[in-house]
C-alpha positions in Angstrom: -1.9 5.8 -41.9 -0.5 7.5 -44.9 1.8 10.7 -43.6 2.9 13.4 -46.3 5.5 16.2 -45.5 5.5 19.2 -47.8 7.0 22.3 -46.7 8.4 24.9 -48.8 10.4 28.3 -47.9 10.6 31.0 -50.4 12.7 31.0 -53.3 15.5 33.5 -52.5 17.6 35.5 -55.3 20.2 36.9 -53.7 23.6 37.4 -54.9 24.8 34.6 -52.2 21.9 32.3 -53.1 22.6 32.7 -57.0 26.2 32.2 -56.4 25.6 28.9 -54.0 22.9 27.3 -56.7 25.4 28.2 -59.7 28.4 26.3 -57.5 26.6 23.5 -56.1 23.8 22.6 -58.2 20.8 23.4 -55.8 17.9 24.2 -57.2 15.1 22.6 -54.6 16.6 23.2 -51.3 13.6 25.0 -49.9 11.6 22.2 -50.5 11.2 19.6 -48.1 8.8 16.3 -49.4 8.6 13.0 -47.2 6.0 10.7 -47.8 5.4 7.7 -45.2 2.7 4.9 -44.1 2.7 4.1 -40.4 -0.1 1.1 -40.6 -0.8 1.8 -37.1 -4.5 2.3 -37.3 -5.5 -1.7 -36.1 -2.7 -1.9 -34.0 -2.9 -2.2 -30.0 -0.5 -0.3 -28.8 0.6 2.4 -26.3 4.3 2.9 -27.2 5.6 4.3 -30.5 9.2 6.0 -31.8 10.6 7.9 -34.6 14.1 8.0 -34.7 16.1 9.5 -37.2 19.0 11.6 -38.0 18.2 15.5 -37.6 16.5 16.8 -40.2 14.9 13.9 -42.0 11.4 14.8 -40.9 10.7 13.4 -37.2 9.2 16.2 -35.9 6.8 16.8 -39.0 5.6 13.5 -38.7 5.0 13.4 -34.8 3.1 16.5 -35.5 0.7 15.0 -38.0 0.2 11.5 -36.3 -2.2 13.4 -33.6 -4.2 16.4 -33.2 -1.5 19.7 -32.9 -3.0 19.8 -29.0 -1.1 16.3 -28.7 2.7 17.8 -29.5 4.3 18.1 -26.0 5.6 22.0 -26.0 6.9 21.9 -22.2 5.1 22.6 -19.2 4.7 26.3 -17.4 6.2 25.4 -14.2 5.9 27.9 -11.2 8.9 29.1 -9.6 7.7 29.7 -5.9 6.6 26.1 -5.6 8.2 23.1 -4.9 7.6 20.3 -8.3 6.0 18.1 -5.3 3.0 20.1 -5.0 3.7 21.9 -8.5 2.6 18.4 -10.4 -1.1 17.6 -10.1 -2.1 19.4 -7.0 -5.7 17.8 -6.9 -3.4 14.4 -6.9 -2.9 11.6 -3.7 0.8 12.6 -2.6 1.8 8.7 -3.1 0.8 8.9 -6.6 3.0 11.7 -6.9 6.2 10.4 -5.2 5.5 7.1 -7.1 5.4 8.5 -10.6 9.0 10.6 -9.9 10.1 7.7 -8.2 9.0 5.7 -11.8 11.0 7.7 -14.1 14.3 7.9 -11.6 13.6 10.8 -10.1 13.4 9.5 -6.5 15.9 11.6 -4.9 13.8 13.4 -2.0 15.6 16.6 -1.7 14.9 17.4 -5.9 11.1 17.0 -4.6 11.3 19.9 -2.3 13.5 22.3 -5.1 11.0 24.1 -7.6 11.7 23.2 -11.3 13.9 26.1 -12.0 16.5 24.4 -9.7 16.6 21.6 -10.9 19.7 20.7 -13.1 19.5 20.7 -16.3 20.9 17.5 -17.4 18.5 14.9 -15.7 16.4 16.1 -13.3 14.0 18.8 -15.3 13.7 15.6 -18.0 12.6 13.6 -15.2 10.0 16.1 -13.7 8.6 16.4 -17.2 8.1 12.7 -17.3 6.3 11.6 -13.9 4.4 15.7 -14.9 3.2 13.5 -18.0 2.7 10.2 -16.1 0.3 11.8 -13.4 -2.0 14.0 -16.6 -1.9 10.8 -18.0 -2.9 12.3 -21.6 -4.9 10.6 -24.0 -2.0 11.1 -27.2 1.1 13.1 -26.5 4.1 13.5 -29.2 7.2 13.8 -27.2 10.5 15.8 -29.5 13.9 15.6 -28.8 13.2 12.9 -26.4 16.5 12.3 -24.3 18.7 14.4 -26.5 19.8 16.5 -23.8 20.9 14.2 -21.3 24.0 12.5 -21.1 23.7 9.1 -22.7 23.8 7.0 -19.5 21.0 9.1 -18.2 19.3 8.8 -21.8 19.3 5.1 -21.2 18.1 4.9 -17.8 15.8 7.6 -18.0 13.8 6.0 -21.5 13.7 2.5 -19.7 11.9 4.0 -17.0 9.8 5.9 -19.0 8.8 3.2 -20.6 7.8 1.0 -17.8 5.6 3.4 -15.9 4.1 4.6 -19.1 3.0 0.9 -20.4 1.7 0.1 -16.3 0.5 3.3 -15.8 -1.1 4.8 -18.5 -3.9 4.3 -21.1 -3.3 6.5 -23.8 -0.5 6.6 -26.4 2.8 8.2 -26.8 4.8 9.0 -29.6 8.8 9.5 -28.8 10.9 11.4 -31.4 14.7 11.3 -30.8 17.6 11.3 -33.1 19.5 8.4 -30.8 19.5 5.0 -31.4 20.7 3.3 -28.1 17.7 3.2 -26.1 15.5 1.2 -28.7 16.5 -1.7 -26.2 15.7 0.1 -23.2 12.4 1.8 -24.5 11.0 -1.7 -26.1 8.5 0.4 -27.9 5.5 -1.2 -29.9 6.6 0.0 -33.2 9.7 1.9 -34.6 9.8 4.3 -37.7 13.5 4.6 -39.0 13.0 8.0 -41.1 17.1 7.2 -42.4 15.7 4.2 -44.3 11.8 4.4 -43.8 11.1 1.3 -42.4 9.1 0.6 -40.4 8.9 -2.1 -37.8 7.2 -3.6 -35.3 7.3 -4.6 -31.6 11.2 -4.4 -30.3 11.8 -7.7 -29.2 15.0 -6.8 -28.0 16.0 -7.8 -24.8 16.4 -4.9 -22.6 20.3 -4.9 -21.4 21.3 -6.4 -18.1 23.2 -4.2 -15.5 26.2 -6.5 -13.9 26.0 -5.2 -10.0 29.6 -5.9 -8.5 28.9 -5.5 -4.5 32.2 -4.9 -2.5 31.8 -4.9 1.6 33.7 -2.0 2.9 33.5 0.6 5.5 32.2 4.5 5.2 35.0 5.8 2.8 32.3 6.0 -0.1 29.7 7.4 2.1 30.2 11.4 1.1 29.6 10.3 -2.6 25.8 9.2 -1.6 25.3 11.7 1.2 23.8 14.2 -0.5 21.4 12.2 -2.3 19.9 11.0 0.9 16.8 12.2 2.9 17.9 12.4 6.1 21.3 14.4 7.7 22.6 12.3 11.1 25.5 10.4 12.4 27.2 7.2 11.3 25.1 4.3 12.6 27.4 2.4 15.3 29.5 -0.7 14.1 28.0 -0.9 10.8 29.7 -1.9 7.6 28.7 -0.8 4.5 27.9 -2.7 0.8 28.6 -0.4 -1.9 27.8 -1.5 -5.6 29.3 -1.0 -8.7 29.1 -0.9 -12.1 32.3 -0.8 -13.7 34.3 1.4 -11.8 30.9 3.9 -10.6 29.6 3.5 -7.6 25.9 3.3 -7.7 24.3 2.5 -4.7 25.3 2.0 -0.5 23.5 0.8 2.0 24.5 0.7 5.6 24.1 -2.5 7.7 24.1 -2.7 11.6 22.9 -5.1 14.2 20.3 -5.1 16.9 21.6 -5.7 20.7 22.2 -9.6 21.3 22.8 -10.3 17.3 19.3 -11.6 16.7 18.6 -9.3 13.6 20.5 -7.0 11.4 19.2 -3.6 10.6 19.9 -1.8 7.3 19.9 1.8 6.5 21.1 4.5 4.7 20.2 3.5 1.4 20.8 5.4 -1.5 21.0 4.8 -5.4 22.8 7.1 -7.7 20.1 9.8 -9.5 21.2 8.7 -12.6 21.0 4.7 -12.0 17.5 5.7 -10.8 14.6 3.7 -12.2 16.4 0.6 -13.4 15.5 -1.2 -10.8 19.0 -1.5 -9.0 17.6 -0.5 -5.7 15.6 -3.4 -4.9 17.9 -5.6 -6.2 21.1 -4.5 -4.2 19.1 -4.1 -0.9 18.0 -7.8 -1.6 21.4 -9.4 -2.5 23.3 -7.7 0.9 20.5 -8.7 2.8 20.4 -12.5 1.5 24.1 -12.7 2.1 23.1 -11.8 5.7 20.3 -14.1 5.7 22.5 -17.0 4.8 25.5 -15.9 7.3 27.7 -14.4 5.2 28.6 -11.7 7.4 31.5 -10.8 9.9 29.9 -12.8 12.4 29.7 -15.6 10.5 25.6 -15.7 11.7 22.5 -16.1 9.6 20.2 -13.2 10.8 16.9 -11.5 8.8 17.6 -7.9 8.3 15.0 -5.3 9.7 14.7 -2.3 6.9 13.2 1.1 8.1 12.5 3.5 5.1 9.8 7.3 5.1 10.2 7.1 1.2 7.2 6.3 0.1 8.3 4.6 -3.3 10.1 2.2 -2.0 7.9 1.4 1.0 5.4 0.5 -1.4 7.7 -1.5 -3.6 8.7 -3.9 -0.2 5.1 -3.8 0.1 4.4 -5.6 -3.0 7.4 -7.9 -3.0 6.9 -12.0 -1.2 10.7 -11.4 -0.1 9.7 -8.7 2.6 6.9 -8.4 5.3 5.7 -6.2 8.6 6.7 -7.1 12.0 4.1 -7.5 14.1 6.1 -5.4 16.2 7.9 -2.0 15.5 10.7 -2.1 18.9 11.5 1.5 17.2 7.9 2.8 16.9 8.1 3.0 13.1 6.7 1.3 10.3 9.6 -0.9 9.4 9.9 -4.1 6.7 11.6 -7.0 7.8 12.9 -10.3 5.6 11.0 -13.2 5.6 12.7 -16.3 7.2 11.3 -18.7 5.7 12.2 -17.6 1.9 15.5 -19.5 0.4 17.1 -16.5 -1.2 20.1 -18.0 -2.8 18.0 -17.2 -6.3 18.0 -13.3 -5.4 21.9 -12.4 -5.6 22.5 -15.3 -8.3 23.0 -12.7 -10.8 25.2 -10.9 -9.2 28.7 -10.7 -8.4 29.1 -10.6 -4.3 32.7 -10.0 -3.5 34.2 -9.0 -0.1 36.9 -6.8 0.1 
């Protein structure tokens, strides 16, 4: 696919204009001429980007690789309904909470906010994705893709992108952003550098690994999660609490109790950071606390299985799928809870990651 960029502006003659050409030697600024070939035509893919500095021509190209119908423009989001029933109306309600879920946007309260009050820097980038993932477009061109979130979100937020778009989808997507650090998170099918022109193929990068340190402690780090988390009640009785870290951020808590008689433990109030959303920390974390219990490593000194009730129907769906976790053939609270399986040796699940008690 050969791509050729021509604009032109007019030719001004103003006293400034003559006085800047006459100073600095610029006669052709109001042209603009790029010429490119993106042999994409026989390739299989569903993943592309064009990353650049500003102004060298990304979104001239992204508007000539598809049809102009293709160029994402924003969506016309109403303001007297939440983004829940907002996004795809005619939709299942579990595709819905699994595509914002998919792109990190699992925080339940932000589901029941319309889009205008959403913030800015996260949260409105998020809706706009899982919006995509459930219209599930044939070809879409997405600009300034992550410029105006803070770079940790950036990261995340293209990671997750990326993996829900590549399950999810069938069509193809073009991404057009002016940063460089999420090449490794995005692993796209094919990369157009417009600073040098090259163009590349499949990045075989390995996506970076998140170093989880999980500290035991008590409920001193619970007000930084509280908000983020669906339901409003009281400390659960003689429960400590796993917090985990990355760096010095605290990313995710989760509560853990026991039942009466110390047969099983029961974990709760689970909650991962919005911005850490989507990189599959969640699962991870609940599974490393839960094989230290498993294995005894607890104040009791006593192997137990944990019981895990969750109404979020991401992550239901996600213990669902995974061997590690399976239904009771009993609910002793009435619910539909998840407990560990037994039988599983999970010493291979919190392997990479740094347990420490303190």
């Amino acid at each position: 696919m050969k791509l050729n960029i021509n604009h032109q502006s007019p030719d001004y003659n103003s006293f400034r204009m003559a006085r800047l050409k006459s100073l600095f030697n610029c006669e052709d600024g109001n042209r603009f001429e790029l010429s490119v070939d993106l042999p994409i035509e026989d390739m299989d893919w569903k993943l592309g980007l064009i990353v650049g500095p500003s102004g060298s021509g990304k979104t001239s190209l992204g508007q000539s690789i598809f049809s102009q119908g293709s160029y994402f423009k924003g969506f016309d989001w109403p303001d007297d309904q939440p983004i829940i029933d907002a996004i795809s109306p005619e939709a299942e309600t579990d595709h819905i909470t699994g595509a914002l879920s998919a792109v990190g946007l699992g925080s339940v309260p932000a589901w029941t906010r319309p889009y205008k009050a959403l913030s800015n820097n996260g949260e409105k980038f998020r809706a706009d994705l899982a919006r995509i993932l459930c219209e599930t477009p044939e070809t879409i061109v997405i600009d300034e893709f992550t410029s105006v979130v803070d770079r940790q979100i950036a990261k995340i937020g293209a990671g997750a992108f990326a993996k829900a778009w590549c399950r999810q989808a069938s069509g193809q997507a073009v991404l057009l952003s002016c940063h460089y650090d999420i090449i490794e998170w995005l692993q796209p099918d094919w990369i157009l550098d417009t600073a040098t022109g090259k163009f590349s193929g499949r990045c075989l990068r390995q996506r970076p690994r998140l170093k989880l340190d999980i500290y035991e402690t008590n409920w001193r780090y619970w007000p930084h999660f509280e908000k983020h988390h669906y339901l409003k009640l009281p400390h659960m009785i003689a429960a400590t609490c796993d917090v985990a870290f990355v760096g010095d951020e605290p990313v995710a808590h989760l509560a853990v109790s026991t039942r009466p008689g110390l047969v099983e433990a029961r974990a709760c109030r689970m909650v991962v950071m919005p911005e850490w959303q989507g990189a599959g920390v969640g699962m991870r974390f609940l599974n490393a606390v839960c094989a230290s219990w498993r294995r005894g490593r607890n104040r009791y000194n006593k192997p137990m299985a944990t019981l895990f009730h969750t109404s979020h129907p991401a992550l239901a769906e996600a213990l669902r799928r995974s061997p590690l976790w399976t239904f009771p053939t009993t609910s002793p609270e009435g619910g539909p809870h998840v407990g560990l399986k037994q039988s599983l040796d999970m010493e291979d699940i919190s392997g990479q990651l740094k347990v420490s008690d303190t």
